[in-house]
C-alpha positions as CSV (number, residue, x, y, z in Angstrom):
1,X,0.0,0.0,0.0
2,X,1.5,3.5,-1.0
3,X,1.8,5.8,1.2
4,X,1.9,9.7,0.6
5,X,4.0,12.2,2.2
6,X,1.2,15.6,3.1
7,X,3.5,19.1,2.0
8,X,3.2,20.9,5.8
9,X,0.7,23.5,6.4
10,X,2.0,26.8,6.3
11,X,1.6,27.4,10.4
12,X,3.6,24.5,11.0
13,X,6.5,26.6,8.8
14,X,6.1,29.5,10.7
15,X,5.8,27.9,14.1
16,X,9.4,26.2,13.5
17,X,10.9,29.2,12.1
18,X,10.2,30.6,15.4
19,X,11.3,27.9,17.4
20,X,14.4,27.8,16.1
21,X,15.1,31.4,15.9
22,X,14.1,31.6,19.8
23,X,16.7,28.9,20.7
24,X,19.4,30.7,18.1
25,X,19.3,33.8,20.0
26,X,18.8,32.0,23.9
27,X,22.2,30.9,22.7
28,X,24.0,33.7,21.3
29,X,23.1,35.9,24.4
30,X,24.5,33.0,26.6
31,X,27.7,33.4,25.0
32,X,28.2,37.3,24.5
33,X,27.2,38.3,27.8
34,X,29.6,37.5,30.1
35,X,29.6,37.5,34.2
36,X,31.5,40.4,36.1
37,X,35.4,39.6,36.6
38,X,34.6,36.1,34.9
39,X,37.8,36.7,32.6
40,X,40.8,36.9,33.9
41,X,44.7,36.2,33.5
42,X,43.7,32.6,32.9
43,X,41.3,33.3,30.1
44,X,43.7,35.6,28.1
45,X,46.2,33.6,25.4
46,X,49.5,35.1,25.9
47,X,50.0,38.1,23.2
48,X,46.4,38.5,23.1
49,X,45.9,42.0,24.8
50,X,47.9,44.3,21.7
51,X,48.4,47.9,21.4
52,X,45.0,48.5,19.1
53,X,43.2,46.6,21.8
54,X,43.2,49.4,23.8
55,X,41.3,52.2,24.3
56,X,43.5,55.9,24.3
57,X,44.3,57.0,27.8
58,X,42.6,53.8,29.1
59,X,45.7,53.1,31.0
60,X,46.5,55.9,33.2
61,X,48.2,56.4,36.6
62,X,45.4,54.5,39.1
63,X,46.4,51.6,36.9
64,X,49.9,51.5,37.4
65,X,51.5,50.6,40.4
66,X,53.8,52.8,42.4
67,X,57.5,52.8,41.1
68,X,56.5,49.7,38.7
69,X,58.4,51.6,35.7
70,X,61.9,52.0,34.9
71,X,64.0,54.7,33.1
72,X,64.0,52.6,30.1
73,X,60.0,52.7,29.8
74,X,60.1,56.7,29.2
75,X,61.5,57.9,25.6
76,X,64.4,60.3,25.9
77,X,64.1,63.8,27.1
78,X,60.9,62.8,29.4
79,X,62.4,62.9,32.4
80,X,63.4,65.7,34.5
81,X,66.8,66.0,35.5
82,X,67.6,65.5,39.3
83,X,69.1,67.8,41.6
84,X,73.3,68.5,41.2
85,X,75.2,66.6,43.3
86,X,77.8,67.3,45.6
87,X,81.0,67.6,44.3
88,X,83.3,64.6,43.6
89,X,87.6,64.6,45.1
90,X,89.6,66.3,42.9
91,X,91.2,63.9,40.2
92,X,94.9,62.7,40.0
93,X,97.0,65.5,37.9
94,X,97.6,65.1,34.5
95,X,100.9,64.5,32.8
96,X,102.5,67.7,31.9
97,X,102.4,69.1,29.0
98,X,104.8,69.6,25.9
99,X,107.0,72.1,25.8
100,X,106.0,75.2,23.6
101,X,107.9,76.2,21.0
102,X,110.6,78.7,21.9
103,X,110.4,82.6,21.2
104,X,112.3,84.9,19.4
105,X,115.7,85.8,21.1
106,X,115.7,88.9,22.4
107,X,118.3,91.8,21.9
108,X,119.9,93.0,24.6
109,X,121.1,96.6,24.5
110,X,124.4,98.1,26.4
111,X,124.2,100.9,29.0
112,X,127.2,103.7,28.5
113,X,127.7,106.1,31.5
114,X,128.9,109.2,29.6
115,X,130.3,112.1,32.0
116,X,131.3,115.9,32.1
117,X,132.7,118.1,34.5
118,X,133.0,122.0,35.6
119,X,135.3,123.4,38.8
120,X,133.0,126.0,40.8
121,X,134.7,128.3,43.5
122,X,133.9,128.0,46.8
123,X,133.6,131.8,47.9
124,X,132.8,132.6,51.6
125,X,131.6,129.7,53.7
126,X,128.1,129.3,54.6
127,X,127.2,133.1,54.2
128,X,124.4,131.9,51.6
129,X,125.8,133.5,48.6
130,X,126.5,130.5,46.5
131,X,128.5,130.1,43.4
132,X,126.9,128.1,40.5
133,X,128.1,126.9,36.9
134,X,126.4,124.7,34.5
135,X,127.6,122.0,32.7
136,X,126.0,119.1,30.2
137,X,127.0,116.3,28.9
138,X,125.2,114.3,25.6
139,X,124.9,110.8,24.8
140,X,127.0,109.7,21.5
141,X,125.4,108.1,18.0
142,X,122.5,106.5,18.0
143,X,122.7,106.4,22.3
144,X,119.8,107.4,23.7
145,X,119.7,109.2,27.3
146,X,117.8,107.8,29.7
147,X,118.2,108.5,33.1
148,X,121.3,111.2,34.9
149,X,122.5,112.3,38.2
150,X,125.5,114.4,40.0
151,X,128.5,114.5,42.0
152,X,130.8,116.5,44.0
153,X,134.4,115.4,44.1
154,X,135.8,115.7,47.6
155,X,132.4,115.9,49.1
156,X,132.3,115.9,53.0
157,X,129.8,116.3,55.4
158,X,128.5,119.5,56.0
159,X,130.0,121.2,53.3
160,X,127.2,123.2,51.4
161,X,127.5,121.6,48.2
162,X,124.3,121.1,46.2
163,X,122.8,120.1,42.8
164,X,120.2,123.1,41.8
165,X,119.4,121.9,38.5
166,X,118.8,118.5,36.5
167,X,117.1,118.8,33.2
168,X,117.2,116.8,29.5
169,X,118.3,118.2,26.6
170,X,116.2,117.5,24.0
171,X,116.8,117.3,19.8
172,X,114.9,118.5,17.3
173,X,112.4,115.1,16.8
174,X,111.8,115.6,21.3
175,X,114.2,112.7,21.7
176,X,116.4,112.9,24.6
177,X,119.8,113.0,23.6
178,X,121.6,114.2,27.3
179,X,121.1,116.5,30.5
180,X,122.7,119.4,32.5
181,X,123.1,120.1,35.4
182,X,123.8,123.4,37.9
183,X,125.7,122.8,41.0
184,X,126.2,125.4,43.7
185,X,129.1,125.8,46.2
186,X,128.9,127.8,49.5
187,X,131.5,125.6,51.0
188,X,134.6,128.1,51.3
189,X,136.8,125.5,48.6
190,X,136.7,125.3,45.3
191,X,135.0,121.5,44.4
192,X,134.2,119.7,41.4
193,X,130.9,119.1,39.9
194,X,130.2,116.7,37.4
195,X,126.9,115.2,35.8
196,X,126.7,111.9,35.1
197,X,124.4,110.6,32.0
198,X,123.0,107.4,31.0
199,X,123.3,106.6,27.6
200,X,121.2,103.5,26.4
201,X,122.7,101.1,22.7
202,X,120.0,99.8,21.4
């Protein structure tokens, strides 16, 4: 006897189309909606957590422990430098140096003492009315005069015997070229007076 398979109502369609859409979604929610601190550090493959995981400025200070990073964690120039320390013992000395190189020799000139003498009379001792003559004395050449000073020949104490007068003689370019000098005697004895002048080679 043949048997003959009935095509199902259309409510019978629509009543498992239901069905099975009920049951898809019972089991979808099951498995998207997790409990509260369900995952943890035994749930996560290692590597899985990457940089585009996470959310921008999702990690910020209440998430990192105190003193947990090193130097090396911060990129160059991001930390502030710490305050100067005292300073350290002084360091073994060097080894000296090499010697320079040696200058240019120097020319050393030669110092003349070029002299010239006059006799003045002594006149009355000590009455204050002295007698006074001039003489000078120039360097020779190229010398040039640089410094001068007197003398009395046969000077003793208290003999009035003095030097009234020391000035250079000057040439026509204001170049000292010698000096005179006055002397004055109020000694009662004829003396000697001479100047003495410095001349300098160069």
């Amino acid at each position: 006897m043949r048997k003959l398979l009935r095509r199902p109502s259309p409510a019978m369609v629509v009543a498992c189309l239901a069905l099975l859409v009920a049951l898809g979604g019972t089991s979808m929610a099951a498995a998207t909606q997790l409990g509260r601190n369900s995952v943890g550090t035994a749930q996560l493959r290692d590597g899985a957590v990457t940089n585009p995981k996470i959310r921008n400025n999702a990690i910020n200070s209440v998430k990192v422990a105190n003193r947990s990073l090193l130097r090396a964690d911060f990129a160059p120039g991001q930390l502030p430098a710490g305050p100067t320390g005292p300073q350290g013992p002084a360091g073994a000395a060097g080894a000296a140096g090499a010697a320079g190189p040696a200058g240019p020799a120097g020319v050393i000139g030669a110092i003349t003492v070029r002299t010239d003498s006059v006799s003045i009379a002594g006149g009355v001792a000590e009455n204050g009315a002295y007698n006074t003559a001039r003489v000078s004395r120039s360097c020779s050449g190229n010398e040039r005069a640089i410094s001068a000073g007197t003398s009395w020949a046969g000077d003793q104490a208290g003999l009035e015997l003095v030097t009234m007068e020391l000035e250079p003689q000057l040439n026509a370019q204001n170049n000292v070229v010698g000096w005179a000098a006055t002397g004055g005697n109020d000694s009662g004895q004829a003396g000697t007076f001479t100047v003495h002048v410095l001349c300098y080679t160069p």
